[in-house]
GUZABA-808532 format. One line per 2 residues: their letters; for each residue x, y, z of N, C-alpha, C. Coordinates in Angstrom, 1 decimal, always signed. Each point is the difference from the previous one (the first is absolute). Layout:
BEGIN
A = X/Y/Z/X/Y/Z/X/Y/Z; ...
***
This chain:
BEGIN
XX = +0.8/-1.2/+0.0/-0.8/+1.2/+0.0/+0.9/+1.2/+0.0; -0.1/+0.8/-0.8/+0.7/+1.4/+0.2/-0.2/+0.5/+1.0
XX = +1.2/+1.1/+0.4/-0.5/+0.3/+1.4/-1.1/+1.3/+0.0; -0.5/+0.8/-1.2/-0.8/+0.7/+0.1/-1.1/-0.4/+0.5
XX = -0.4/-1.8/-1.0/-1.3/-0.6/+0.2/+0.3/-0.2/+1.3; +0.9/-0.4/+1.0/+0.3/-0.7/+1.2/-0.5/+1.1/+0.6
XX = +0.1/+1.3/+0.0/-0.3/+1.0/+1.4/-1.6/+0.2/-0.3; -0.3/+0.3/-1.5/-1.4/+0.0/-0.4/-1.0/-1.2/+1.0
XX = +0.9/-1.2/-0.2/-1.0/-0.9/+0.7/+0.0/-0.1/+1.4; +0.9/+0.8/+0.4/+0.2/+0.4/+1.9/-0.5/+1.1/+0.5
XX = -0.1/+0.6/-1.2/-1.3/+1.6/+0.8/-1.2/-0.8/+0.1; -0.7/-0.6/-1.4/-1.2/-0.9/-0.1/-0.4/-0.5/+1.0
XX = +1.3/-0.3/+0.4/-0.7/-1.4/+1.3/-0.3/+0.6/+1.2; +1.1/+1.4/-0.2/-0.7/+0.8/+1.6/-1.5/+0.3/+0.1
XX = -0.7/+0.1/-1.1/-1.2/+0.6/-0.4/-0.6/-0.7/+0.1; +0.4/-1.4/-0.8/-1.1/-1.4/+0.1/-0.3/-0.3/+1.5
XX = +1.7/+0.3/+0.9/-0.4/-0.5/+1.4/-0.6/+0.9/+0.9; -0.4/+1.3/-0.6/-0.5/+0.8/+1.2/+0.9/+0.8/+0.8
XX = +1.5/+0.0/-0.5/+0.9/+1.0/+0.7/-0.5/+0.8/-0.7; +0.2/+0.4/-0.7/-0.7/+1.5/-0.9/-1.4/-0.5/-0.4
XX = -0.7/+0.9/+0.5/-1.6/+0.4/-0.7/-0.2/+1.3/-1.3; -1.1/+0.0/-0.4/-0.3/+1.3/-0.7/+0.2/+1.1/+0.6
XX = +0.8/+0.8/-0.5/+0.0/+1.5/+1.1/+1.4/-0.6/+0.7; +0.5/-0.7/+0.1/+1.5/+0.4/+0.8/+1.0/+0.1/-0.3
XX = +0.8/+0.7/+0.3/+1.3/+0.8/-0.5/+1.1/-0.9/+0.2; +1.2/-0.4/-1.3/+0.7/-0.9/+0.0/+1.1/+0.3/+1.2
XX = +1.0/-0.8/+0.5/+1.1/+0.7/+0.6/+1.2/+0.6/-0.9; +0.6/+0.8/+0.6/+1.1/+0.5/-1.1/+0.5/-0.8/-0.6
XX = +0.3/+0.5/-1.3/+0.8/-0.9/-0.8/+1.4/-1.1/+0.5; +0.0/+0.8/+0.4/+1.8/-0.3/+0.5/-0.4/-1.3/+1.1
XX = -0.9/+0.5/+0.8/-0.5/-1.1/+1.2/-0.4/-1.1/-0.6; -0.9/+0.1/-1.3/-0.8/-0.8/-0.4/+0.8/-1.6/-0.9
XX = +0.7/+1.1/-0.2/+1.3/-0.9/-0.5/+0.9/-0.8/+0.5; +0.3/+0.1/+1.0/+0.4/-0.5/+0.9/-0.6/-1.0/+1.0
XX = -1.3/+0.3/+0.2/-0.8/-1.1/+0.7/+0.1/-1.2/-1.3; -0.4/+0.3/-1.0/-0.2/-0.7/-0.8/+1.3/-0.9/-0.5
XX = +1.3/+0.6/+0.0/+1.3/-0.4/-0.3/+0.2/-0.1/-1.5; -1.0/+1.5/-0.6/+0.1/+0.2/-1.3/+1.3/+1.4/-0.2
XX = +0.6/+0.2/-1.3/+0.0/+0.9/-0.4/-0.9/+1.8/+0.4; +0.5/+0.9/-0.4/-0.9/+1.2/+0.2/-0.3/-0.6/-1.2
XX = +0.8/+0.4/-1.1/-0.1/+0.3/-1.6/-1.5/-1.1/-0.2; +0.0/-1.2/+0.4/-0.8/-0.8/-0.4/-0.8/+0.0/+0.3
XX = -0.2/+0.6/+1.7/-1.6/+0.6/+0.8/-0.4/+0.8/-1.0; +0.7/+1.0/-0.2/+0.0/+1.4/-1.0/-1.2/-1.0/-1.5
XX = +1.0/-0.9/-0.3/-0.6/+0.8/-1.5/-1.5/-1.6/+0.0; -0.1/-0.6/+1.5/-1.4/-0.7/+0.4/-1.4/+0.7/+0.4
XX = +1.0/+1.0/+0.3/-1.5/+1.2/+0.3/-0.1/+0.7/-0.9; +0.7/+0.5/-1.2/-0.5/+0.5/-0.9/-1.3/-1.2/-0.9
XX = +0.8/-1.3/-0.1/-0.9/-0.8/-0.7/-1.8/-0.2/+0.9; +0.4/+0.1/+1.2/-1.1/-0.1/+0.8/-1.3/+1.2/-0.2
XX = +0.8/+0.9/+0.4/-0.8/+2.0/-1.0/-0.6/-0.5/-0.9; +1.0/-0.7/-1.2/-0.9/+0.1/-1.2/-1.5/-0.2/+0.2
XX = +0.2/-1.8/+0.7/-1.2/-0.8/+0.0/-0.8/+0.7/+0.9; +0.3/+1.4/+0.3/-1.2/+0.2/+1.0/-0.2/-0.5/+1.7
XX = +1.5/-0.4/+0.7/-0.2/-0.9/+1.2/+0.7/+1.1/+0.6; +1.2/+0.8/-0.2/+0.5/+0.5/+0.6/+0.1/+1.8/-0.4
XX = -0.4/+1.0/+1.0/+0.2/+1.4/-0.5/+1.3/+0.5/+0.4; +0.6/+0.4/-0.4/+1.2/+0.2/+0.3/-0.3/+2.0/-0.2
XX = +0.4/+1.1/+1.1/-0.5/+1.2/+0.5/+1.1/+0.3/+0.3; +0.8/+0.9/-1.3/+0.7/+0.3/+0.3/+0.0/+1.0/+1.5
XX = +1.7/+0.0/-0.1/+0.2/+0.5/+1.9/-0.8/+0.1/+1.1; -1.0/-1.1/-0.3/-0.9/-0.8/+1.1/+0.0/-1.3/+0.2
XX = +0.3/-0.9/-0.6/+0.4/-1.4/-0.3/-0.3/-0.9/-1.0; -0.7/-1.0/+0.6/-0.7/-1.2/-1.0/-0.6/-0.2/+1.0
XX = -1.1/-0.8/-0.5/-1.4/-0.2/+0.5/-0.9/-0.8/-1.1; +0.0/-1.4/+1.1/-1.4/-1.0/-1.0/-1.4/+0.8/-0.5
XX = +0.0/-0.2/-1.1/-1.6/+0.8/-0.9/-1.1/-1.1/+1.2; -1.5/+0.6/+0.3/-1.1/-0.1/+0.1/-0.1/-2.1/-0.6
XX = +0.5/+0.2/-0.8/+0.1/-1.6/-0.8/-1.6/-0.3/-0.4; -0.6/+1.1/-0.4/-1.5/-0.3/-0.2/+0.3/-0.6/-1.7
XX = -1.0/-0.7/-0.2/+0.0/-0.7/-1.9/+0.2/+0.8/-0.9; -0.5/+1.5/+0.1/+0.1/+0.6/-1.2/+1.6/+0.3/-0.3
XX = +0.8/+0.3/+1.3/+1.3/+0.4/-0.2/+0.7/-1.4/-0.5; -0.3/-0.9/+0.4/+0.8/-1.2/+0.1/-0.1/-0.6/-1.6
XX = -0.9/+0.5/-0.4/-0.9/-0.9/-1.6/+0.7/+1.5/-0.8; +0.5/+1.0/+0.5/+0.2/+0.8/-1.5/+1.3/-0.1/-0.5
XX = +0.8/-0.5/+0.1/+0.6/-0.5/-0.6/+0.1/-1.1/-1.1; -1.4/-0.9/+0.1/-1.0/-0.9/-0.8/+0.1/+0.7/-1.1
XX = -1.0/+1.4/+0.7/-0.7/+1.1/-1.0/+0.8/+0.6/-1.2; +1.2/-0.2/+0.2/+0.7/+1.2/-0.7/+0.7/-1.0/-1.1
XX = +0.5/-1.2/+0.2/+0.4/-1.0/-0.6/-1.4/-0.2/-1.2; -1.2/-0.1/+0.7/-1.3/-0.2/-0.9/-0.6/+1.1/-1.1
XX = +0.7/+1.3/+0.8/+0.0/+1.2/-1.4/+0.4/-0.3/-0.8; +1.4/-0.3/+0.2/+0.5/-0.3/-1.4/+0.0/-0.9/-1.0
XX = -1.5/-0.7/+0.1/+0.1/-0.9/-1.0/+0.1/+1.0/-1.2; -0.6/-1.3/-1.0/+0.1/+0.9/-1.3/-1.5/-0.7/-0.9
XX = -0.5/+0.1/-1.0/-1.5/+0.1/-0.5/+0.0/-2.5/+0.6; +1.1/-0.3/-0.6/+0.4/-1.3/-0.7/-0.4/-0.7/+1.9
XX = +0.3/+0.5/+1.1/+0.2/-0.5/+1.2/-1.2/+0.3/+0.7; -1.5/+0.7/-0.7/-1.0/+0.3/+0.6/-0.9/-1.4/+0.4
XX = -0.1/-0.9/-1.4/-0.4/-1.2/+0.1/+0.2/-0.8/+1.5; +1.5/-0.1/-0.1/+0.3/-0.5/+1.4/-0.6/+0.5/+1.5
XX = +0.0/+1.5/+0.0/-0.4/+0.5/+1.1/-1.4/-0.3/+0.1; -1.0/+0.1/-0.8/-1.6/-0.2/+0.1/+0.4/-1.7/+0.3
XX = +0.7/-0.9/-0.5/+0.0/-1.2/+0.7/+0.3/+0.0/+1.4; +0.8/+0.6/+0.4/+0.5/+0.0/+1.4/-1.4/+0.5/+0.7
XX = -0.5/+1.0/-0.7/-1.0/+0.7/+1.1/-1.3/-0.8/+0.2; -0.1/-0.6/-1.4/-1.1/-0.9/+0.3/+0.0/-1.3/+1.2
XX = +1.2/-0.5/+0.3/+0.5/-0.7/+0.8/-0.3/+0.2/+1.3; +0.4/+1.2/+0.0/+0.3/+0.8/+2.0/-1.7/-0.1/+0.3
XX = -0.7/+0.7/-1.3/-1.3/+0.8/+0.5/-0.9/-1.2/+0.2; +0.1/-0.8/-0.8/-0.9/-0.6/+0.1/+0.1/-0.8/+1.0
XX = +1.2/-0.4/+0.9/-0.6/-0.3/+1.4/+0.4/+1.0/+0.9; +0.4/+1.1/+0.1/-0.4/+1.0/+0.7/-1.7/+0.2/+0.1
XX = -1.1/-0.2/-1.7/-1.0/-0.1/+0.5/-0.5/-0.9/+0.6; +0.9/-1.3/-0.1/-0.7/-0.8/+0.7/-0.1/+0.3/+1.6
XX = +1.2/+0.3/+0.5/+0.0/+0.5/+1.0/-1.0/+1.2/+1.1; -0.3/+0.9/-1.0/-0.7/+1.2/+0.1/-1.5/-0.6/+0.3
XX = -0.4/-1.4/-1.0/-1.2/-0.6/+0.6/-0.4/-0.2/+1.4; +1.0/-0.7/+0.5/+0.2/-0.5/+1.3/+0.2/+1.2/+0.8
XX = +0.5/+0.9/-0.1/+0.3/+1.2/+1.1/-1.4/+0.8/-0.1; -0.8/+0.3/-1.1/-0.5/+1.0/+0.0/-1.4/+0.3/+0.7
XX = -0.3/+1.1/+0.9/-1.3/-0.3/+0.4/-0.8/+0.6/-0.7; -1.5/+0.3/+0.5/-1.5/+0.2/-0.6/+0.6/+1.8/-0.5
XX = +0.5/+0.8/+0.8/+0.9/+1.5/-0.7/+0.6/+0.1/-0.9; +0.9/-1.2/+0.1/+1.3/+0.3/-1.2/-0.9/-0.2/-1.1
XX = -0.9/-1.5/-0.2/-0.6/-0.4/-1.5/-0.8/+1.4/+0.1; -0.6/+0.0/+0.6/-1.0/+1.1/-0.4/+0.8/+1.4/-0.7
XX = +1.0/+0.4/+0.5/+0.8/+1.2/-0.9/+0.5/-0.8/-0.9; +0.5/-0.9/-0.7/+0.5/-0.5/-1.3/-1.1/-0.1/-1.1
XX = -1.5/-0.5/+1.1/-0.8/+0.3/-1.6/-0.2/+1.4/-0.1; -0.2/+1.3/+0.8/-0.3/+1.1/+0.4/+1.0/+0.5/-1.3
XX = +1.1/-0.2/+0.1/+1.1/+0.6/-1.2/-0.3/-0.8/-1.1; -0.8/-1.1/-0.3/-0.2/-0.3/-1.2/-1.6/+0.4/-0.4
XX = -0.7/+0.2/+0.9/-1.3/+1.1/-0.4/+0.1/+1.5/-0.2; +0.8/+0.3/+0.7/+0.6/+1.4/-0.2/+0.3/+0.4/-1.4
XX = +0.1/-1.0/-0.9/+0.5/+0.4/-1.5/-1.0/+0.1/-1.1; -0.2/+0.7/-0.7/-0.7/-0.5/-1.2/+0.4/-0.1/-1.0
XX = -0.4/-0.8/-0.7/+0.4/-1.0/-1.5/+0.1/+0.9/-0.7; -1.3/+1.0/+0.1/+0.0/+0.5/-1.0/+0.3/+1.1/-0.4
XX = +0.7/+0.8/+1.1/+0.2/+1.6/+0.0/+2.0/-0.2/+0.9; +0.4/-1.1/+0.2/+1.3/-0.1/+0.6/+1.1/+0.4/-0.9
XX = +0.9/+0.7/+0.2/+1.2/+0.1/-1.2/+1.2/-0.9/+0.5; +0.5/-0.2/-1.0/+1.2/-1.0/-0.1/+0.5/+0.0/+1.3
XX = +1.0/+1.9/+0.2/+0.6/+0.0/+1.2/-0.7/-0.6/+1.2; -1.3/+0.8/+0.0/-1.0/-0.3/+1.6/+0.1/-1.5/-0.1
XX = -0.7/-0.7/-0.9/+0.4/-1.3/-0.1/+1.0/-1.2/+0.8; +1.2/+0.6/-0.6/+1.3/-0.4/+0.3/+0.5/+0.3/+1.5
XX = -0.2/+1.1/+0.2/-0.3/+0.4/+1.6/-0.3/-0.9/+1.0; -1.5/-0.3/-0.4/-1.1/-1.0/+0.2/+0.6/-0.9/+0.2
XX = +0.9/-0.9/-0.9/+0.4/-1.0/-0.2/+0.9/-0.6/+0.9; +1.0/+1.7/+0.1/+1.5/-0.4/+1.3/-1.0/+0.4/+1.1
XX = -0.5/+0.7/+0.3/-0.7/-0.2/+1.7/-0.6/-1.3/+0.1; -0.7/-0.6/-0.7/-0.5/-1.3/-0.1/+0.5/-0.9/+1.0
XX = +1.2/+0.0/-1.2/+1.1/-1.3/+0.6/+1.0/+0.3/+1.1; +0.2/+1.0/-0.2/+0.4/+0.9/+1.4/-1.4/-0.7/+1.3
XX = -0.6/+0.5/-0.6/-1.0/-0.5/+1.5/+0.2/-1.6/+0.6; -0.1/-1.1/-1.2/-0.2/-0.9/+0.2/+1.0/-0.9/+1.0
XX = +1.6/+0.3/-1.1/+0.9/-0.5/+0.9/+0.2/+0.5/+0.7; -0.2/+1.1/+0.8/-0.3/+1.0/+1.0/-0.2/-0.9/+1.0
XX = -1.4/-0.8/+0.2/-0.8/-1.2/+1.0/+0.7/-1.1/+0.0; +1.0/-0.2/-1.1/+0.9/-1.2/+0.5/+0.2/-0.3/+1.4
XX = +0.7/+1.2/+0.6/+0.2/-0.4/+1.3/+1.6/+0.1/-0.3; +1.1/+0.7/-0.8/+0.9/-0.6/-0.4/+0.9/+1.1/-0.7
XX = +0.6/+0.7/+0.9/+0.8/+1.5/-0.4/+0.8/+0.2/-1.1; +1.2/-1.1/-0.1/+0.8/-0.3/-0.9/-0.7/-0.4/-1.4
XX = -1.1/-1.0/+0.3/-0.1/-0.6/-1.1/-1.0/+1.1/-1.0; -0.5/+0.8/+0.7/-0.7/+1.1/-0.5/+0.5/+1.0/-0.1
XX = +1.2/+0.7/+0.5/+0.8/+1.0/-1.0/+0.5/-0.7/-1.1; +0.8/-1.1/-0.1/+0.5/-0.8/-1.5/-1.3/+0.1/-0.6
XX = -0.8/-0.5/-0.1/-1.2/-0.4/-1.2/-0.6/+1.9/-0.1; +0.4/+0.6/+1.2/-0.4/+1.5/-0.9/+1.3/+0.7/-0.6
XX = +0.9/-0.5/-0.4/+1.3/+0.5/-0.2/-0.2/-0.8/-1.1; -0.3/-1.0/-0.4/-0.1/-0.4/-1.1/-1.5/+0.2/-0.9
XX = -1.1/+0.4/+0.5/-0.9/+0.5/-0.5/+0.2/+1.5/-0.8; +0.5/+0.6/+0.6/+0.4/+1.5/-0.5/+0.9/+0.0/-0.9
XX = +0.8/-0.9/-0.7/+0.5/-0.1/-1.0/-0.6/-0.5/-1.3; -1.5/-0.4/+0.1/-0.3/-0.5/-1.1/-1.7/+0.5/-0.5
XX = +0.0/+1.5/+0.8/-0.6/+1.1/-0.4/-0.1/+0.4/-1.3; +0.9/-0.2/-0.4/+0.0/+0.6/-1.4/-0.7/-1.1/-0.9
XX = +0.6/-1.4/+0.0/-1.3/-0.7/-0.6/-1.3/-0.3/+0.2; -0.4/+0.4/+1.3/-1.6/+0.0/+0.3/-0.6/+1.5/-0.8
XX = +1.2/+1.3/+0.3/-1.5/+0.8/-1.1/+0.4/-0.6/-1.6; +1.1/-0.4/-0.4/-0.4/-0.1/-1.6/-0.7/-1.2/+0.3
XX = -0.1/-0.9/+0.8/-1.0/-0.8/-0.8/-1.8/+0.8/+0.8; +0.0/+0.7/+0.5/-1.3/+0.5/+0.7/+0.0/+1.0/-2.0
XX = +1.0/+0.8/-0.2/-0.1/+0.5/-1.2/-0.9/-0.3/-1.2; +0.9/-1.9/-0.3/-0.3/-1.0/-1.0/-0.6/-1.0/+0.0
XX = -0.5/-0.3/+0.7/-1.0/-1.4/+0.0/-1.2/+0.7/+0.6; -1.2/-0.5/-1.5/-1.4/+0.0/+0.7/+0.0/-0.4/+1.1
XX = -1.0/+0.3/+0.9/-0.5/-0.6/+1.1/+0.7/-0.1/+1.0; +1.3/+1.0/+0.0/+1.0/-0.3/+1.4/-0.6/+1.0/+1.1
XX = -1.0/+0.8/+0.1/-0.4/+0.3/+0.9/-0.9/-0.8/+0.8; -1.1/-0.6/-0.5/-1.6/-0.6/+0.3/+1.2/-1.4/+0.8
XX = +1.2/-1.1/-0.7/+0.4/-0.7/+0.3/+0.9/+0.0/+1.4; +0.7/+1.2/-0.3/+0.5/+0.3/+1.4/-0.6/+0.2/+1.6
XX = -0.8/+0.7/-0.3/-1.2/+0.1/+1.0/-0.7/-1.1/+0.2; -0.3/-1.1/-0.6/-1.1/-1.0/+0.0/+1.1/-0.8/+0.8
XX = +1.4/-0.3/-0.6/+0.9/-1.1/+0.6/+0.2/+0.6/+1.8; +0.2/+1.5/+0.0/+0.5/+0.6/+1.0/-1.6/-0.8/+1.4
XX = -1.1/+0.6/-0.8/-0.9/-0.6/+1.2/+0.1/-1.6/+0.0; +0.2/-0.5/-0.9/-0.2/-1.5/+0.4/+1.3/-0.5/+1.2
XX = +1.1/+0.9/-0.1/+1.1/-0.5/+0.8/-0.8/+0.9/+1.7; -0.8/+0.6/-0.2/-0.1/+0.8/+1.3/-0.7/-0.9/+0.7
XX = -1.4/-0.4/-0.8/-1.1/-1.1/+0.2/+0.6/-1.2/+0.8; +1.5/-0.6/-1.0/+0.3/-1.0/+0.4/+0.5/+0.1/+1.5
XX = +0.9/+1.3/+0.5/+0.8/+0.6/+1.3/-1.5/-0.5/+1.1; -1.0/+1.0/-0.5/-1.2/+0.5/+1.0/-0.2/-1.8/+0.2
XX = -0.2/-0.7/-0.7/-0.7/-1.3/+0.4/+1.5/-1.0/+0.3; +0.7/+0.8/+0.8/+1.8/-0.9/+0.2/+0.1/-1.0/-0.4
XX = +0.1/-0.2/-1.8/-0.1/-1.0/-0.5/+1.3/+0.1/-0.8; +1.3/-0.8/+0.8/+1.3/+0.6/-0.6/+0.5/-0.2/-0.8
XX = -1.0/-1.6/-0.2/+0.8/-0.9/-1.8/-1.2/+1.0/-0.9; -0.6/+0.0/+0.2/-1.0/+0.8/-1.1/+1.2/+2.1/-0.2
XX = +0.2/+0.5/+0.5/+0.3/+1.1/+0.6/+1.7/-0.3/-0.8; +0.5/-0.7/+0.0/+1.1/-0.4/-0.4/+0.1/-0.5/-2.0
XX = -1.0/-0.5/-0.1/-0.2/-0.3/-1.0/-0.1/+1.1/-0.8; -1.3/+0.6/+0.8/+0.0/+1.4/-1.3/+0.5/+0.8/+0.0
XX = +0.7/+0.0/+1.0/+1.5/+1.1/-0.1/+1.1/-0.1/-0.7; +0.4/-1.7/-0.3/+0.9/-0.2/-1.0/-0.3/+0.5/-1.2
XX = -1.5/-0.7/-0.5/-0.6/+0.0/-1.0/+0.2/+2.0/-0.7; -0.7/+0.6/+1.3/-0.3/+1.5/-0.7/+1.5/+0.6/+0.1
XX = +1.2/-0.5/+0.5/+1.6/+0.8/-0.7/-0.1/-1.2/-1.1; -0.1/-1.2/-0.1/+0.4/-0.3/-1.3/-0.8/+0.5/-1.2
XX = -0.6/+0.6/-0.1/-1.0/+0.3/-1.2/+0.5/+1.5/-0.4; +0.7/+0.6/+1.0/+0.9/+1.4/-0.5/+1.2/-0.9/-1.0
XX = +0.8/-0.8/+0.8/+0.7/-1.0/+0.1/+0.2/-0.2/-1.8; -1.1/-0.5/-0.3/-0.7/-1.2/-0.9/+0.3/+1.2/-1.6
XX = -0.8/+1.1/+0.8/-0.4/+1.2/-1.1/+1.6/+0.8/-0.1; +1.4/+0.0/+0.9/+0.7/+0.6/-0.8/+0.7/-1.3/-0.6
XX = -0.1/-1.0/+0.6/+0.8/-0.7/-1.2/-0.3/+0.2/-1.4; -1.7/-0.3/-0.3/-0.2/+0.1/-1.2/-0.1/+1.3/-1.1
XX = +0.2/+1.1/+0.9/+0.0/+1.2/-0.3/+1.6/+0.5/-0.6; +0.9/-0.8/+0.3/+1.7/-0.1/+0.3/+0.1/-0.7/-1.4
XX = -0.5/-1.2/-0.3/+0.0/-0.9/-1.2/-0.3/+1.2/-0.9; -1.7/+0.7/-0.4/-0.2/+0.3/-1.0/+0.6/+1.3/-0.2
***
């Protein structure tokens, strides 16, 4: 193991073990290195890698200090790697998301009470077919799923699947743009997954949550071909 990785995995473990929590301030460098029987240089350039990922703040002429370690900081580093796809790596990502979500809704079945279903169909009554625009729509669409895996019950796993939702915005309005009927279908699939949540029915609830990202899914592939 290099010894960068080596100190990297000796802060970790302070954290994993509960010598450091969220919110506490590292010991000085110099100390820290020494307890450890690392290098500075290699403490040094373990806490820069740690920064990146979001675990450690480093304040200037104040110290370092473990991040809060809540999901969204911990997952953007995910996020930033997932910007950069390119048109060719979208396919993949709606696979991946169909994956997470669909048992995140399964999950969301089982967690959710008589409040939560009732505001999921509430945002899907709230819309109309017939006077909604693309944007509002699309909107519609990320609070949606935003809501859903929301009731997972499941922090991490719902910043990832909304870190990966948000990148694949752009193909829900062109196809809200280009395919008849992508409004009336979105909405119709959106309540049937709510219906399914309200009556905590998780294989049902799961199913059609695969089903409704694969059918974006379905439509850029074939949209990609022609």
């Amino acid at each position: 193991m290099a010894v960068t990785d080596e100190a990297i995995e000796k802060i970790k473990a302070m954290i994993v073990s509960g010598e450091l929590g969220p919110g506490d301030r590292l010991p000085p460098e110099k100390e820290l290195a020494e307890r450890l029987g690392l290098s500075r240089n290699s403490m040094r350039e373990a806490v820069k890698a740690l920064e990146v990922i979001r675990v450690l703040d480093v304040r200037r002429g104040d110290g370092t200090y473990v991040t809060s370690l809540e999901p969204h900081l911990l997952l953007e580093a995910i996020t930033f790697v997932v910007d950069m796809h390119d048109d060719d790596s979208l396919l993949e990502l709606f696979a991946v998301r169909r994956i997470l979500e669909s048992q995140a809704t399964a999950l969301a079945a089982g967690h959710a009470g008589a409040d939560d279903a009732g505001a999921l169909l509430d945002e899907v009554n709230a819309v109309d077919p017939q006077t909604v625009s693309i944007d509002d729509l699309v909107a519609h669409d990320t609070h949606f799923h935003s809501q859903v895996v929301g009731l997972a019950g499941n922090g991490y796993l719902a910043s990832l699947i909304d870190g990966l939702s948000s990148q694949t915005i752009r193909a829900r309005v062109w196809r809200g743009l280009t395919e008849q009927g992508a409004v009336e279908r979105t909405l119709s699939e959106h309540r049937a997954i709510a219906e399914a949540i309200a009556n905590h029915d998780a294989t049902l609830a799961a199913s059609l949550a695969s089903a409704h990202v694969a059918g974006v899914e379905r439509w850029l592939r074939q949209a990609a071909q022609a």
